[in-house]
N, C-alpha and C positions, 0 to 999 in steps of 0.2 A: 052280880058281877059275871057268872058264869054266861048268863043269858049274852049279855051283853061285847063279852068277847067272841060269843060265837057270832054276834050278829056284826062283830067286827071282819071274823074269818069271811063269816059269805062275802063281806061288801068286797073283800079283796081281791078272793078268787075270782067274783063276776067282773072284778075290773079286769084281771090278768087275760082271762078268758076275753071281753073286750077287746085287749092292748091285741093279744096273738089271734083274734080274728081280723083284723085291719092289716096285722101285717101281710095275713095271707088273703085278704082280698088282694092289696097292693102286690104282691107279687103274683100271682094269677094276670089282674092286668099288666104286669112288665110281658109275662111270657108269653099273652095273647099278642102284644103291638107288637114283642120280636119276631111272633110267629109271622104277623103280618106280612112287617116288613122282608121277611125271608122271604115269603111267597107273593109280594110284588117284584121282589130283584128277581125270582125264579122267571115273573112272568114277564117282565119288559127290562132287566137286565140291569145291572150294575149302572149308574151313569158314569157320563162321561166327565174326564179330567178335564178341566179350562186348560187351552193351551199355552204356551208359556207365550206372553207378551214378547212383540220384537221391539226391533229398534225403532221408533218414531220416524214417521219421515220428514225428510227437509225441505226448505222452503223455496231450496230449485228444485225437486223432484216435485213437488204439487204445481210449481207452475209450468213446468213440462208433459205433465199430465192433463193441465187446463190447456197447452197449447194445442198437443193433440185431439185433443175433444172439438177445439174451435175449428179445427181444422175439417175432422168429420162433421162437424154441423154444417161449413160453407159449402162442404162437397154434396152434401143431400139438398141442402138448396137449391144449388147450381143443377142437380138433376130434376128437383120438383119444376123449375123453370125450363129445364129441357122437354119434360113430360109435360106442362102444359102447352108449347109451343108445338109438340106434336099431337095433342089430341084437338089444339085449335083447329090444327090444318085438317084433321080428316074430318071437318062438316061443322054444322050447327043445330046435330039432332040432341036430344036430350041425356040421350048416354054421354057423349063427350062432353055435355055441359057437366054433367054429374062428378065424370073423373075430374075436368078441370076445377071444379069446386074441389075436391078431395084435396089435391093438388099443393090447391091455395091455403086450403087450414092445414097439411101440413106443413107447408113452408113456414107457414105464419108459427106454427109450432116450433119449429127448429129456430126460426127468428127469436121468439124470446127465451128460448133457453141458449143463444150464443149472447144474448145482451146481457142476461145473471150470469153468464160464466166470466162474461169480460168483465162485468161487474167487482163478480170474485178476484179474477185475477189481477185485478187493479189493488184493490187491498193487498192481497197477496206478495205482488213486487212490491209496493211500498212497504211490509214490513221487511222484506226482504233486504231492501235498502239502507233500512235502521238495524237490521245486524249486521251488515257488510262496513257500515256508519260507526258502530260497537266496536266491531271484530279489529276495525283500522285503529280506532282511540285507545283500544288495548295496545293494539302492537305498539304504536307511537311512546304511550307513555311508559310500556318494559324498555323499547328502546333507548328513550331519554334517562332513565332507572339506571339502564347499564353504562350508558356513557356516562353519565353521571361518577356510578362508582369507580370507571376506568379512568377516568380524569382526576378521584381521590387519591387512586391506588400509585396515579404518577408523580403527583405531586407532594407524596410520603415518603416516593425515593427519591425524591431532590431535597428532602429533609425540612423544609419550610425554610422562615422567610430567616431565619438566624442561621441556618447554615449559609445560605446564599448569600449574608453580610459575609461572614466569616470569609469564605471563597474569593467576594472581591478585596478583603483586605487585605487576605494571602497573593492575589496576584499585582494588588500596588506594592507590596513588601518587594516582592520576585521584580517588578519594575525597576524599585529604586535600588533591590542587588545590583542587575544588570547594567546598569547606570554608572555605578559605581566599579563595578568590573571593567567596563566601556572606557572612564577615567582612570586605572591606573594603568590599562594597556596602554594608552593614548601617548600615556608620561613618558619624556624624552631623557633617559639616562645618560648622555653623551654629552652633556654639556655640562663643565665644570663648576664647583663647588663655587658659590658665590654672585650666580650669575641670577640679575629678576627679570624677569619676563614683562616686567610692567613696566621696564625701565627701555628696553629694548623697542616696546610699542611706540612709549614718547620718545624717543629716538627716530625711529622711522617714522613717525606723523614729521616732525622735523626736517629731515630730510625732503618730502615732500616738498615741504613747505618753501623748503629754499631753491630747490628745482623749479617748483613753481613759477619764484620768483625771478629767476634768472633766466627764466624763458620771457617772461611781460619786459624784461630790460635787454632784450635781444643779444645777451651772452652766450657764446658758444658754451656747450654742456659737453663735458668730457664722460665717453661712454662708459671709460675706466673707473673706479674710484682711485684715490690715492694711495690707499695701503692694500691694493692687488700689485703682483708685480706684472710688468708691463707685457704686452703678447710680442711671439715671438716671431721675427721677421720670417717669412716663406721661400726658401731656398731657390736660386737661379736657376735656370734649366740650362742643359747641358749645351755646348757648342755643337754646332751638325759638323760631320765627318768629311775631310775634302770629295768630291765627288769623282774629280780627272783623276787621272794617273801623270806619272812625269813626263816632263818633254825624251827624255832620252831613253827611256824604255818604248817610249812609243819608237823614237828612229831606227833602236836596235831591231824591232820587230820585224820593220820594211826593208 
């Protein structure tokens, strides 16, 4: 037993010994690779921060950027064909040949890189036009959104469709007030207790009727009735004043 625990002791201490040589390799190489890295920063410097991203740009500033570019490639053209038209004219020795080839491949150069820019730019406006296409389908349907809720919010203050019965039944009411106010202004208090109005109608249809007939039997029709009293005669007009004087005032004069 005794033997045996101690061969227990070693096995443990050689492990422990083990466990804390590893550690200290492991940190030996930690502070080699810091040391490293300190003396590459020493030698080529800290790097540098990413800059902070800007704003994207938009899809009319790339094709105003493609325009300008189109524009410098026609202008280089337009001078490669100036520069050959004058190296033609000074002869047709081999040097001029040489520039006027140059000339030609760079034009031919500038040619197809304005054919992929107009290319690009062709894409470019067309998507440009699918968000201008977006941009309006938006606006239209907030628009319609908000007319929408402003044609809710009007016809919430007019109270729906039961107040607006209500309203016109209040102003037939208020009609047939008025009406009825209308009828007893109208009413004649001046004539005596006993008398009908319906009786007075058939009375004058009557009359008529015998006017009528006394005009078809050519009888004189008196303008009077019988129970007015009769008009009254129009007074004489005065005698005129003698105009001479007398005979005997006249002689005493002479």
């Amino acid at each position: 037993h005794f033997r045996a625990g101690a061969n227990d002791r070693e096995d443990y201490g050689s492990s422990a010994i083990g466990r804390s040589g590893c550690v200290v390799v492991r940190a030996l190489r930690l502070c080699d690779s810091v040391g490293r890295a300190r003396a590459m920063k020493r030698l080529f410097g800290a790097p540098k921060a990413a800059p902070a991203a800007g704003p994207a740009p938009s899809l009319s500033d790339a094709s105003g950027r493609i325009d300008t570019r189109v524009t410098e490639l026609d202008e280089k053209i337009r001078k490669c064909d100036e520069d050959m038209r004058r190296y033609m004219a000074q002869g047709k020795g081999p040097s001029q040949k040489q520039l006027v080839m140059q000339c030609m491949k760079r034009k031919k150069m500038y040619e197809q890189q304005r054919d992929q820019i107009l290319g690009t730019q062709f894409n470019v406006d067309c998507l440009a036009g699918a968000q201008e296409q977006v941009d309006l389908t938006v606006m239209t349907v907030e628009a319609m959104k908000a007319g929408h809720q402003e044609l809710k919010d009007r016809y919430a203050k007019m109270g729906g469709v039961a107040d607006i019965e209500r309203l016109m039944d209040h102003m037939a009411d208020l009609q047939d007030d008025i009406a009825d106010i209308t009828e007893a202004l109208s009413t004649s208090y001046a004539v005596p207790d006993g008398f009908d109005e319906g009786a007075f109608e058939a009375e004058f249809a009557a009359m008529e009727e015998e006017l009528t007939a006394q005009k078809l039997a050519g009888l004189s029709v008196s303008g009077t009735p019988d129970y007015l009293p009769a008009p009254v005669p129009a007074a004489p007009a005065a005698p005129a004043a003698a105009a001479s004087a007398p005979p005997a005032a006249e002689a005493a004069r002479s």
